[in-house]
C-alpha positions as CSV (number, residue, x, y, z in Angstrom):
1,X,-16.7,13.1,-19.2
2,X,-15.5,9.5,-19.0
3,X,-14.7,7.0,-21.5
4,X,-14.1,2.9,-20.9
5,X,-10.7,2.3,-21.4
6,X,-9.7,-1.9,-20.0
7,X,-12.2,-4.9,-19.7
8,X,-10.6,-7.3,-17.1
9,X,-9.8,-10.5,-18.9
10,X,-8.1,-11.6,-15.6
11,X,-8.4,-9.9,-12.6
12,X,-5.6,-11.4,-10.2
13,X,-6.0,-12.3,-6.5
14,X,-6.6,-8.9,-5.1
15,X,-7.1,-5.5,-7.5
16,X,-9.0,-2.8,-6.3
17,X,-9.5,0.8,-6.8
18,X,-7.5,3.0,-4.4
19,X,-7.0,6.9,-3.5
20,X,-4.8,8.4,-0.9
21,X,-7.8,7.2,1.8
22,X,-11.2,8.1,3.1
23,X,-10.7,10.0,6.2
24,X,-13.3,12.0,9.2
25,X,-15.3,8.8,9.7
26,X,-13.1,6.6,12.1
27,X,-15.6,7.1,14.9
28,X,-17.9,5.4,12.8
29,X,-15.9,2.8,12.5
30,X,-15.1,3.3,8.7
31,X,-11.3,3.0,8.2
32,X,-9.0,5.4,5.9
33,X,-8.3,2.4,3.2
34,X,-6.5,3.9,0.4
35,X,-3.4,3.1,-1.5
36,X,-0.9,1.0,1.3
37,X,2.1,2.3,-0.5
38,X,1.8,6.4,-0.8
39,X,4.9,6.4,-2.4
40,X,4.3,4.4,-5.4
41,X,0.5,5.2,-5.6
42,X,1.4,9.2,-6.2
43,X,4.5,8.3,-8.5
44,X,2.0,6.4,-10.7
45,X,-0.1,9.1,-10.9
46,X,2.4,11.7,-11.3
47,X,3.9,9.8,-14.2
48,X,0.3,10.4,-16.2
49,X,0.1,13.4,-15.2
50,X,-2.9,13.3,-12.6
51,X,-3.0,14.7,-9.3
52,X,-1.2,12.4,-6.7
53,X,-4.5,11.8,-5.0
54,X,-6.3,10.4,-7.8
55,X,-7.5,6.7,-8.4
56,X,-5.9,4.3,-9.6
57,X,-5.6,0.0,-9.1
58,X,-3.2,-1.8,-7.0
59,X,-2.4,-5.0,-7.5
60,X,-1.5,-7.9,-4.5
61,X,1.4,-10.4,-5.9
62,X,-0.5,-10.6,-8.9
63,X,-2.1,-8.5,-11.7
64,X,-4.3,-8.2,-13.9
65,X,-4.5,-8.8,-17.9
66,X,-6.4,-6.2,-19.3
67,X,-7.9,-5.1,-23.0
68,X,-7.2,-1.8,-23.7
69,X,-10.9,-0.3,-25.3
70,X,-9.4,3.3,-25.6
71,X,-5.8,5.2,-26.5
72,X,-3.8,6.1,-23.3
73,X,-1.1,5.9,-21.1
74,X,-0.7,4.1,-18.3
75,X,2.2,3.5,-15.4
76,X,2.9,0.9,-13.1
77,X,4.9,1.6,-10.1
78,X,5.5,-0.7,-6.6
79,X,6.7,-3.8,-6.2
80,X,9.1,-5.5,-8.8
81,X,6.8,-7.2,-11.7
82,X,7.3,-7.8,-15.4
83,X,5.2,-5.9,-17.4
84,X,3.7,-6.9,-20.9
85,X,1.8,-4.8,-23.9
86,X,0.8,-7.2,-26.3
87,X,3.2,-9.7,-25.2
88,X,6.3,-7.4,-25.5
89,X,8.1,-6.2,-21.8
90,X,8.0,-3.0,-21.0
91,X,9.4,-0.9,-17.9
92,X,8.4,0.0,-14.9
93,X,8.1,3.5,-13.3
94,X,7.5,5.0,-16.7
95,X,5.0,6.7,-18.9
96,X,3.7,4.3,-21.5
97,X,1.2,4.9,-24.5
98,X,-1.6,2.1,-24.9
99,X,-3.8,1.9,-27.6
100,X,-7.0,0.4,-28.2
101,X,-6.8,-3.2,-28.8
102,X,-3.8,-4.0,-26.7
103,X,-3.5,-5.9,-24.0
104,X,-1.8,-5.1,-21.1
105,X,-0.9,-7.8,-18.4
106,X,1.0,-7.6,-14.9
107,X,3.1,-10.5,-13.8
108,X,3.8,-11.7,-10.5
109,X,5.8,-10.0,-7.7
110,X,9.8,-11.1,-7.5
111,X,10.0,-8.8,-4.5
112,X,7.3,-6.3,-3.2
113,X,4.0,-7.2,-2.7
114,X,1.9,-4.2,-4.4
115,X,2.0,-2.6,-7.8
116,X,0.2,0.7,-9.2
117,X,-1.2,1.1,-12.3
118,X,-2.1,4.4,-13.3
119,X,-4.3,5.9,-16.0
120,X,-3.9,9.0,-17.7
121,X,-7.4,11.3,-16.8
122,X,-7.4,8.9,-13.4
123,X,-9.9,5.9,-12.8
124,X,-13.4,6.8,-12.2
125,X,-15.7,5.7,-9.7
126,X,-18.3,7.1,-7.6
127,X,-17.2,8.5,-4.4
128,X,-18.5,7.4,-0.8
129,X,-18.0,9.8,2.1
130,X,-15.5,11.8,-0.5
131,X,-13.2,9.0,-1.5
132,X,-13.3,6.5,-4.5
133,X,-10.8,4.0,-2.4
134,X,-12.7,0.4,-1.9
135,X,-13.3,-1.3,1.3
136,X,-14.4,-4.6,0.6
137,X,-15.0,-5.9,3.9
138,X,-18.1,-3.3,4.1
139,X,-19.1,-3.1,0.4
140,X,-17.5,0.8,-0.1
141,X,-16.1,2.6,-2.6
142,X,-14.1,1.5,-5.8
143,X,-15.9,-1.2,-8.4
144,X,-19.1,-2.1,-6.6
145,X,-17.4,-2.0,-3.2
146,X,-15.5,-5.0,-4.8
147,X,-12.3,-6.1,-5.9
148,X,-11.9,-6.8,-9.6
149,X,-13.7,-9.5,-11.6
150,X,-13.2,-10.9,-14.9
151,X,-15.8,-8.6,-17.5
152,X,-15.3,-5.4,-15.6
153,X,-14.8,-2.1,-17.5
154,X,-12.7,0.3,-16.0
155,X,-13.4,3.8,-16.6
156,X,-11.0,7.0,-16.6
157,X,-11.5,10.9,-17.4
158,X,-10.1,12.0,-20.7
159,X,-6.9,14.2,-20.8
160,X,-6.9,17.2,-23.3
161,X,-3.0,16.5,-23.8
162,X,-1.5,13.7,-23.5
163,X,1.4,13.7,-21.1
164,X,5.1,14.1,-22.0
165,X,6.6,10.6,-22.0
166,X,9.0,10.1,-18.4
167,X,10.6,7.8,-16.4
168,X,11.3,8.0,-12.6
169,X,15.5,8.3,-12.2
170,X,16.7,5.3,-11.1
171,X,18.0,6.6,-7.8
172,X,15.2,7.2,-6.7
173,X,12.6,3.7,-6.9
174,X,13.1,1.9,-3.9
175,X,14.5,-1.8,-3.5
176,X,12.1,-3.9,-1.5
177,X,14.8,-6.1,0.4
178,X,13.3,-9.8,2.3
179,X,15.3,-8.2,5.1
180,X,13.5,-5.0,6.3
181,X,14.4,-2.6,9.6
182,X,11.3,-0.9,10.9
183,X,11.7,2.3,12.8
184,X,9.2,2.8,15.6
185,X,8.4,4.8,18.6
186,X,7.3,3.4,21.8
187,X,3.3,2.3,22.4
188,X,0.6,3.4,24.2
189,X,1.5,-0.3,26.1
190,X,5.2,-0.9,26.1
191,X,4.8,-0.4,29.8
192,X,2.5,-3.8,30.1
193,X,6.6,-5.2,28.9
194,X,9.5,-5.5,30.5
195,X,11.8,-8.2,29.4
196,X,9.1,-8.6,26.4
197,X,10.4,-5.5,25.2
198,X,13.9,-6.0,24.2
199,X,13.1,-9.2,22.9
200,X,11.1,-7.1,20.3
201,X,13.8,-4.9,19.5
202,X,16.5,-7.7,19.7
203,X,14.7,-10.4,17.5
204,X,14.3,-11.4,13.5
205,X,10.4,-11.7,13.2
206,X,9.5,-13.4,10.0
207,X,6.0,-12.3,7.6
208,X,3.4,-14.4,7.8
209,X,0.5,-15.6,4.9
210,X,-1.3,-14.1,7.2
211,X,-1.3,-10.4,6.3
212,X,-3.8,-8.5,3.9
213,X,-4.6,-4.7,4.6
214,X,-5.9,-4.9,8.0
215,X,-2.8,-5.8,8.9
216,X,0.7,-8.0,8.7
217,X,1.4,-10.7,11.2
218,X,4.9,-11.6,12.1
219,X,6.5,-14.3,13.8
220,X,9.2,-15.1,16.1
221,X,10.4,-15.0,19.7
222,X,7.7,-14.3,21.8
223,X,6.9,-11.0,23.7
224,X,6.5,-11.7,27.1
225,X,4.1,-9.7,29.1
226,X,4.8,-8.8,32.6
227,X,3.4,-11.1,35.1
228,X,0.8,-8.4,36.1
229,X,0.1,-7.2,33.0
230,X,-3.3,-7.8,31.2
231,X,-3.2,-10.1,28.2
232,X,-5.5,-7.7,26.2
233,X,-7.0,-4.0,27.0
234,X,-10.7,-2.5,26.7
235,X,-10.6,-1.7,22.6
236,X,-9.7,1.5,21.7
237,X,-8.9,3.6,18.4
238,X,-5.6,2.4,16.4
239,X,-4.1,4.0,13.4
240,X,-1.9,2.3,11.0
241,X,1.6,1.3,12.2
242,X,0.3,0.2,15.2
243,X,2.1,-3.1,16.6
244,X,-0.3,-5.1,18.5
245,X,0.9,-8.5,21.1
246,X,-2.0,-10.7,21.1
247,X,-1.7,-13.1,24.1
248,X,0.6,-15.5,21.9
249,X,3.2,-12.3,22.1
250,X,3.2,-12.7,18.2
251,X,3.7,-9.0,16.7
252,X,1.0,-7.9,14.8
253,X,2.0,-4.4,12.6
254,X,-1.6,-2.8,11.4
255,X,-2.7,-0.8,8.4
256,X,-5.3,0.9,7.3
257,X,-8.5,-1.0,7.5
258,X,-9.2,-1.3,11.1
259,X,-10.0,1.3,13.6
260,X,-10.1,-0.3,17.2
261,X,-8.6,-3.4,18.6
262,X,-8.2,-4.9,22.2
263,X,-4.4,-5.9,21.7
264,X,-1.7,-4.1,23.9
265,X,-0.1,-2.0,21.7
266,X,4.0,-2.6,22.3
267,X,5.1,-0.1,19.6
268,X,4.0,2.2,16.5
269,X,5.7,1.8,12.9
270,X,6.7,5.6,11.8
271,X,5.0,7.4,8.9
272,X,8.0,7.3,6.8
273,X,8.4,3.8,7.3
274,X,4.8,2.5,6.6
275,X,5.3,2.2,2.9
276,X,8.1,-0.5,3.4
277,X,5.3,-2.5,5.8
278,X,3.0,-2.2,2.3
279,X,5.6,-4.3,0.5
280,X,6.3,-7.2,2.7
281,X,5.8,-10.9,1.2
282,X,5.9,-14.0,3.1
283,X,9.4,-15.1,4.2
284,X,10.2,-11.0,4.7
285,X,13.0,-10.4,7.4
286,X,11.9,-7.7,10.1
287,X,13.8,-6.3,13.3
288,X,12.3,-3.5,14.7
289,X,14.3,-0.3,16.2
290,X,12.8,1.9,18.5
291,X,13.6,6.1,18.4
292,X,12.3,9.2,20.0
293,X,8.9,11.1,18.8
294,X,11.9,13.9,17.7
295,X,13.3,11.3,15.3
296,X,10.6,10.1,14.1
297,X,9.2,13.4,13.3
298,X,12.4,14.2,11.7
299,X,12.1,11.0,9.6
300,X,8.7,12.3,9.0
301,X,10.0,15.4,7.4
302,X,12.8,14.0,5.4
303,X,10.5,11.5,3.5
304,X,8.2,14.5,2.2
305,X,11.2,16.6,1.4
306,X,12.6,13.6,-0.5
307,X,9.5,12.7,-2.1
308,X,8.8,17.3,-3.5
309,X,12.6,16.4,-4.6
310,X,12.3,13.3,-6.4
311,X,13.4,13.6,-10.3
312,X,12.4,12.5,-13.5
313,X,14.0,12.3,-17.7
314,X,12.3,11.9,-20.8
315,X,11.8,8.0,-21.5
């Protein structure tokens, strides 16, 4: 059974319904999507006490303001926002009780990008090709394939009990610094560089406007292509984390909604790192450092072990 529990009275810029991603049907050119921040997405959910996969919203810079038409409990995780019930601040990475009539409202982003806001019994929506996440480019998944509009119900599953009342310890929510160092292991192109190369690895490269969840563009000192190199490739898959060089030698760093491109690929973000590419705003500080397929398995490894180890107390 489902229940309504928030009508949007203000959506913000970007808030959609996200999983942890739609995935077997890349060849068809339908792209994982899901929550860009894995991290925060499954502490939400955790906090409610739904399975880490379930849907929720996420937010971009700004969220939404919301009437509460049921009793529940909600979290918000992410990037670093102030919070309101009914006017009154509340705290982040926490379990929080709502109750019908309030109204619950997400400020801007001071750093971070992305917030998650989790309901207790998890956001319904119909599944397409088993996943509820929304891919608004083709019209899939979440709230009418759509972002969020003003008069929009949400829906969630009712819980039998209502979850003990936590809060994530404070060692372990991340800080979303404007200066960010990105781990990565060579392309399936770094050979098309030379010289291009180490000025990726040696350079500042600043975030753009122009990055959404397709992808993040960067600039700074051009890449330089060897003279004999082609300035693009025949289109082939790409996976999130890949760093494309368009001809302008600008980095491009992809996520999860695009499954092909004709850029030479200079370099691949790791997994564990891929959360921190989720939070970057405008202005962001990157430099890039390139390790072995061993390291970045390793990495790999130590992020899920830290993530089965990660703490909570009673709020």
């Amino acid at each position: 059974m489902i229940r309504d529990v928030f009508e949007i009275q203000y959506p913000g810029p970007m808030t959609t319904i996200q999983d942890m991603g739609r995935f077997g049907f890349r060849k068809y050119g339908i792209p994982v999507s899901g929550a860009l921040d894995r991290f925060s997405s499954s502490v939400a959910n955790r906090l409610v006490g739904n399975p880490m996969h379930a849907p929720l919203l996420e937010t971009t810079f700004l969220g939404p303001r919301m009437l509460a038409l049921s009793d529940c409990v909600i979290s918000l995780t992410g990037a670093s926002v102030n919070l309101k019930i009914n006017q009154r601040e509340k705290p982040l990475w926490s379990t929080l009780k709502v109750r019908a009539g309030d109204v619950v409202s997400v400020g801007p982003a001071k750093s971070g990008v992305r917030s998650y806001l989790a309901i207790g019994g998890g956001v319904w929506s119909p599944t397409v090709m088993g996943s509820s996440s929304t891919f608004v480019a083709a019209g899939l998944g979440g709230f009418q394939g759509r972002n969020l509009q003003e008069g929009d119900r949400i829906q969630a599953g009712f819980q039998e009990e209502v979850p003990p009342m936590l809060a994530l310890d404070d060692k372990f929510i991340p800080c979303f610094d404007h200066q960010v160092i990105l781990r990565s292991v060579q392309g399936p192109q770094a050979d098309y560089f030379d010289e291009g190369l180490q000025t990726f690895v040696s350079s500042v490269y600043v975030t753009t406007p122009g990055a959404d969840r397709m992808g993040v563009r960067l600039h700074g000192p051009p890449m330089e292509f060897r003279s004999q190199s082609k300035r693009t490739i025949v289109s082939e898959p790409s996976l999130p984390g890949c760093v494309q060089a368009p001809p302008d030698g600008q980095p491009i760093i992809l996520l999860v909604e695009q499954t092909i491109g004709g850029y030479a690929k200079i370099a691949t973000v790791i997994s564990a790192d891929l959360d921190l590419v989720a939070q970057l705003r405008p202005g962001d500080q990157v430099n890039f450092v390139i390790v072995s397929l061993a390291q970045a398995r390793t990495a790999r490894m130590d992020s899920e072990l830290g993530r089965q180890s990660i703490k909570f107390h009673v709020s």
